[in-house]
C-alpha positions as CSV (number, residue, x, y, z in Angstrom):
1,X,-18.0,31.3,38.2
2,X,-18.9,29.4,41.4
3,X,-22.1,29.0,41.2
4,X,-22.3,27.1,37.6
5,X,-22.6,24.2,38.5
6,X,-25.5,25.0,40.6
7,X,-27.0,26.2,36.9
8,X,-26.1,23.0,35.1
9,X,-27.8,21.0,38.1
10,X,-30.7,23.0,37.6
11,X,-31.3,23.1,34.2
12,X,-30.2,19.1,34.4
13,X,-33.6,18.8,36.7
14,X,-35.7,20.8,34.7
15,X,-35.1,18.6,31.9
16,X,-35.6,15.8,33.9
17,X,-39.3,17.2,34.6
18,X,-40.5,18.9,31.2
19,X,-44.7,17.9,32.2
20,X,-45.4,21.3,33.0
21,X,-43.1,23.5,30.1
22,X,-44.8,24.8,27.0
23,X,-44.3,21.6,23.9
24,X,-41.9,23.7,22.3
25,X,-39.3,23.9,25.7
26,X,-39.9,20.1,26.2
27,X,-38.8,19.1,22.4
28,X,-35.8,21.5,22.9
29,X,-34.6,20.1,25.7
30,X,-34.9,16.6,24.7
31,X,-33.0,16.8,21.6
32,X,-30.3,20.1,22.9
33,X,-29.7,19.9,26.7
34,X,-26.1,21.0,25.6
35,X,-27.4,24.2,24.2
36,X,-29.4,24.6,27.7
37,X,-26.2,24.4,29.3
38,X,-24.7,27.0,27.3
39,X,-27.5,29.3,28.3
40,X,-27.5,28.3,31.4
41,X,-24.1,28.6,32.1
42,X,-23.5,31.9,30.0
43,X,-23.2,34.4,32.3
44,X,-20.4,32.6,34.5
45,X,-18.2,31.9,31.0
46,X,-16.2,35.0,30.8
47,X,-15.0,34.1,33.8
48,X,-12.7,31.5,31.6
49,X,-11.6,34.0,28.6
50,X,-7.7,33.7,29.5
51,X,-5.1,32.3,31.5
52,X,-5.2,35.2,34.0
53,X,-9.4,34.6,35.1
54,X,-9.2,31.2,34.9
55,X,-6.4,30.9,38.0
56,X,-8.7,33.5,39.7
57,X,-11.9,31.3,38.6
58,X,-9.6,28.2,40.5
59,X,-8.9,29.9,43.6
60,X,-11.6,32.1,44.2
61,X,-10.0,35.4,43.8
62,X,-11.1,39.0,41.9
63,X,-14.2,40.3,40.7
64,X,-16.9,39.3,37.8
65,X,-15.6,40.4,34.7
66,X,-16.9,42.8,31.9
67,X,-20.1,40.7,30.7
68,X,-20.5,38.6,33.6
69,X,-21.5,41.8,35.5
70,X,-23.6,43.1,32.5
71,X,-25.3,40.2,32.2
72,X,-26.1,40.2,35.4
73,X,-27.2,43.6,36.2
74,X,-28.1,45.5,33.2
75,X,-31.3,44.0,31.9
76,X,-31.0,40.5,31.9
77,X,-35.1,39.7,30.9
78,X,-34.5,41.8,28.1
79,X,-31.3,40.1,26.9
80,X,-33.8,36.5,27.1
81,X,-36.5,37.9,25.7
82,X,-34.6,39.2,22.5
83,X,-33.1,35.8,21.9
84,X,-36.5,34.5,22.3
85,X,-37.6,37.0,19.5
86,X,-35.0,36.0,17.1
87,X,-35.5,31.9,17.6
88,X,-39.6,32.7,17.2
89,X,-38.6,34.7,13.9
90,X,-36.2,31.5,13.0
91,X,-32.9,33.8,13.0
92,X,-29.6,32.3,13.3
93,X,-29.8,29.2,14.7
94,X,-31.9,26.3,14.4
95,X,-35.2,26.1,16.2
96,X,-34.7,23.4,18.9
97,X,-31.4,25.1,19.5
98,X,-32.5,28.3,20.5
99,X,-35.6,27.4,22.3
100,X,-33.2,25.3,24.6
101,X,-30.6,28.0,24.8
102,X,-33.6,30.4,26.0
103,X,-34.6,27.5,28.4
104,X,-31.5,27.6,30.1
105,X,-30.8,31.1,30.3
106,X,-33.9,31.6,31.8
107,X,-32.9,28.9,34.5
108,X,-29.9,30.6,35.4
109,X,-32.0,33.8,35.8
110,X,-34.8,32.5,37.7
111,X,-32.7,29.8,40.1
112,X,-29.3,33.0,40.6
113,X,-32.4,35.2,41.6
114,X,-33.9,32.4,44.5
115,X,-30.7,31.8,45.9
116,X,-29.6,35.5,46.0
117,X,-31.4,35.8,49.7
118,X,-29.1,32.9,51.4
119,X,-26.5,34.3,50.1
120,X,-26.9,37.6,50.6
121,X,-27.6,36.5,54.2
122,X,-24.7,34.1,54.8
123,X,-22.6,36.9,53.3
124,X,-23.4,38.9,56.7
125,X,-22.6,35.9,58.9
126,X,-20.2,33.9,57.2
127,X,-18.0,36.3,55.6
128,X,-14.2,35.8,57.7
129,X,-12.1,38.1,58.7
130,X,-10.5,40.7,56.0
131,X,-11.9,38.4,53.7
132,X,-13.0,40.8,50.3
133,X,-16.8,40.4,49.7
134,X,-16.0,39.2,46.0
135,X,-14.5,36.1,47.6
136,X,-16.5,35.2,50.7
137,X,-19.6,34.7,47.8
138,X,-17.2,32.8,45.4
139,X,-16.9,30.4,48.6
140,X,-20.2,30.1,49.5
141,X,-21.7,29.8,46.1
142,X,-19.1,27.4,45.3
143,X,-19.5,25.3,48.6
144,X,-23.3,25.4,47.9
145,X,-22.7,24.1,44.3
146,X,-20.9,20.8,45.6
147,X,-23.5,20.0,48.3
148,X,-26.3,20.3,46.0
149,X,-24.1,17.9,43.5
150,X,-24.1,15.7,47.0
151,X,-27.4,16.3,47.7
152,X,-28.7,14.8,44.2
153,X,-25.7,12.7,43.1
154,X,-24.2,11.1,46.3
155,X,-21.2,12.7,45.0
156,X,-20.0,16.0,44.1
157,X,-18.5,14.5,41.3
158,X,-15.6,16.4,41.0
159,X,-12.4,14.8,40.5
160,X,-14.2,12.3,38.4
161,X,-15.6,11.6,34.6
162,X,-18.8,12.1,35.2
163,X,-18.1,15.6,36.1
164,X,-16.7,16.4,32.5
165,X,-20.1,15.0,30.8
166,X,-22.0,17.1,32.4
167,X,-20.1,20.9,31.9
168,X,-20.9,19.8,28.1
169,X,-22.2,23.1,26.9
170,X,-21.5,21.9,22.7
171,X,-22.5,19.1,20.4
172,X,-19.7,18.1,19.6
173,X,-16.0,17.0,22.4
174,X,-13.3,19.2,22.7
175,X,-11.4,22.5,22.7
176,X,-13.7,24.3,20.6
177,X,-15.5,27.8,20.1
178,X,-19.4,27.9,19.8
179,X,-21.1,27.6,16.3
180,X,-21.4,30.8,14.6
181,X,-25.4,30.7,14.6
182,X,-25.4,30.3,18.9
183,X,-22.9,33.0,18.9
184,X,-25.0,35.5,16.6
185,X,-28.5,35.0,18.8
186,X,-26.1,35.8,21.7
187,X,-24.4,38.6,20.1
188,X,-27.7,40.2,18.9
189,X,-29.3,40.2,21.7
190,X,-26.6,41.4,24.0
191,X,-26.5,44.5,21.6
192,X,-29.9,45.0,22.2
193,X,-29.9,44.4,25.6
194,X,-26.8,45.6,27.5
195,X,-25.8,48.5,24.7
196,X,-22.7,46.2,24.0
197,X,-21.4,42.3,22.8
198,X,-18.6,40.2,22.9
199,X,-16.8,39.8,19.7
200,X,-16.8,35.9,18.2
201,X,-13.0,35.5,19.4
202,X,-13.9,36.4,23.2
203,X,-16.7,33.9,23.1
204,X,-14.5,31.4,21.1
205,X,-12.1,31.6,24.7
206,X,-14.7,31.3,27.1
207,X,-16.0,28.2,25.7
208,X,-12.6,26.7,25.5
209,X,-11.8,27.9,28.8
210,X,-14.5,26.3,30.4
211,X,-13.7,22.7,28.4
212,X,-10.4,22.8,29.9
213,X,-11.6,23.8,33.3
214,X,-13.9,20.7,33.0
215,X,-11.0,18.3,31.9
216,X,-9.4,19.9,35.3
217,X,-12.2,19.1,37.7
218,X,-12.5,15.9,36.1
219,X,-9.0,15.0,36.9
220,X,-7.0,14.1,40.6
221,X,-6.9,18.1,40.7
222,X,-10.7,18.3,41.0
223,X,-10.4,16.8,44.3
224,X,-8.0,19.7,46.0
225,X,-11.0,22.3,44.2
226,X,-13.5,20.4,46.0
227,X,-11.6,20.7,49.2
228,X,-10.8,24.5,48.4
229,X,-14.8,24.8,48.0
230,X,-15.4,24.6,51.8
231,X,-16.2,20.8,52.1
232,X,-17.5,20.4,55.8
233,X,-19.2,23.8,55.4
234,X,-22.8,21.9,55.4
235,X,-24.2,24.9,56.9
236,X,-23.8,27.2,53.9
237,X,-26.1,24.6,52.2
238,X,-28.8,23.7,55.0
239,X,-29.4,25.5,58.5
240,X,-31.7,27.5,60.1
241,X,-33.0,30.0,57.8
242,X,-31.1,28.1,54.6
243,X,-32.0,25.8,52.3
244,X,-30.2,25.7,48.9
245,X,-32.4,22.6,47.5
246,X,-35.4,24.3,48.2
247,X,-34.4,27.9,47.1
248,X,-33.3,25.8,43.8
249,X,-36.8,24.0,44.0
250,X,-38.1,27.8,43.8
251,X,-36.3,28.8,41.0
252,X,-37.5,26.5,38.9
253,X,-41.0,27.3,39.7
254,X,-40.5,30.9,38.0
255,X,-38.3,29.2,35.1
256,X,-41.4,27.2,34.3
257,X,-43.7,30.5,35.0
258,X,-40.9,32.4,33.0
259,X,-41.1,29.7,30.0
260,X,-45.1,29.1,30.1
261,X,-45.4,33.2,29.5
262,X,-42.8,32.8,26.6
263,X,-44.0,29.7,25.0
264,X,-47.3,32.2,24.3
265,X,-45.3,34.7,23.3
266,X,-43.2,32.5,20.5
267,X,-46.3,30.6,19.3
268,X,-47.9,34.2,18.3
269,X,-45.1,35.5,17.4
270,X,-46.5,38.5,19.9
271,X,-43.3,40.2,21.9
272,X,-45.2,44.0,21.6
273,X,-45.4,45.8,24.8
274,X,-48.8,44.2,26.7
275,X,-47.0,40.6,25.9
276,X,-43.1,42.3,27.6
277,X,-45.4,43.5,30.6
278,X,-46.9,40.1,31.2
279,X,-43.3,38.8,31.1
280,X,-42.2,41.5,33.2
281,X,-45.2,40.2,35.7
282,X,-43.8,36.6,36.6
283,X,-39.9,37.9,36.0
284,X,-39.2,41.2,36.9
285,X,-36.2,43.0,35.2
286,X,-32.9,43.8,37.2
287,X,-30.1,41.9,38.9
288,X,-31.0,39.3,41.6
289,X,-30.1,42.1,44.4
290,X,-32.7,44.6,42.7
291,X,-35.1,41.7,42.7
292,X,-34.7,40.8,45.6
293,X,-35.0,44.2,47.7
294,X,-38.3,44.6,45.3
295,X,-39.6,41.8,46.6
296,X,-39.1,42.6,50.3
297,X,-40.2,46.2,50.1
């Protein structure tokens, strides 16, 4: 959960800068950045499904739940490139829809994956005292989140409007569940992907979860989260050895990699084995702590 803002700012930026994405991505995200935040911002949702994880979302407390953790760790490139694979095939859900969906999924991956270093490392200096592991990264991801907001904004937002606008992962305002089309892509390819999928229902509460937790930051409430983040904390965000803004910066350098490799793979309709393994090349499969040990051995 902490760390979804940090998503929606990213994808937000890599609308902003669409030069460089394959002409499919930068149509998509032109016409459905709300779909880009829904992929973007997918793998922190279940963290809203019920009363009893959004209070530990709010204060920080507990572990990932069910398909935030297999989303996560069990073959997240996989889970992306089957959605890919049903958009190209025009399954589902309109085109633009799921090409932006992909687009911010693929964010999320690419950007959770960068930052996984700082905070892997400010885990190992900043954690406190008996504080559980779980909850020292909700802090830091969470204080991290609000700088960047700082950082591009001037603001963190939070405790105002603006902040409500841009958690809009639907079309259409309000306390509803996805369309049945998004939820299908996402269903089919979690299937494929993780061996399992949330039903329409679970889904359903996640998304009006997360509406409400956006109609709580936006309110005078959003200003005691933002001082619960760890506001004066500057050095989770920039110090020696840390830089969020740039790790971000990284992140979407692979996203665009990530999306140039797909955009091949959707215009030829190719996603055998040699077209996977080129994939596989620029975004290597596993969690961000797999990737990130592979990368250092």
């Amino acid at each position: 959960m902490p760390a979804f803002l940090t998503y929606l700012t990213a994808v937000e930026r890599l609308s902003a800068h669409v030069n460089s994405l394959p002409q499919e991505f930068t149509r998509a995200l032109g016409e459905d950045l709300e779909y880009a935040r829904f992929g973007a911002t997918l793998v922190e949702l279940p963290w809203f499904g019920g009363l009893k994880l959004g209070v530990n979302a709010w204060l920080g407390h507990g572990g990932a739940p069910t398909f935030t953790r297999l989303m996560r760790e069990r073959a997240p490139v996989a889970f992306g490139v089957k959605a890919a694979e049903l958009v190209s095939n025009g399954a589902l859900v309109g085109t633009e829809a799921g090409l932006a969906f992909v687009a911010g999924y693929f964010t999320q991956l690419c950007v959770s994956r960068a930052l996984e270093p700082l905070v892997q490392s400010l885990l190992v200096t900043h954690t406190k005292a008996k504080e559980a592991p779980a909850a020292a990264r909700h802090r830091i991801e969470w204080a991290q989140s609000l700088a960047l907001m700082q950082d591009l904004h001037g603001s963190p937002l939070v405790g105002s409007g603006a902040i409500r606008t841009k958690m809009q992962i639907r079309k259409a305002s309000g306390a509803k569940g996805i369309g049945r089309g998004m939820y299908e892509l996402m269903r089919v390819a979690s299937q494929e992907a993780f061996g399992d999928a949330p039903s329409k229902l679970e889904v359903d509460g996640w998304v009006r979860g997360f509406f409400l937790f956006s109609m709580a930051l936006s309110s005078p409430l959003g200003r005691l989260k933002v001082g619960g983040g760890g506001q004066g904390t500057r050095e989770l965000y920039r110090g020696p050895g840390i830089d969020v803004f740039a790790a971000v910066d990284k992140g979407l350098d692979s996203t665009r990699e990530a999306l140039t490799v797909l955009g091949s793979m959707i215009r030829r309709n190719n996603f055998g084995a040699r077209s996977r393994f080129k994939l596989l090349e620029v975004c290597p499969e596993g969690s961000p702590e797999q990737v990130m040990r592979a990368q250092a051995a």
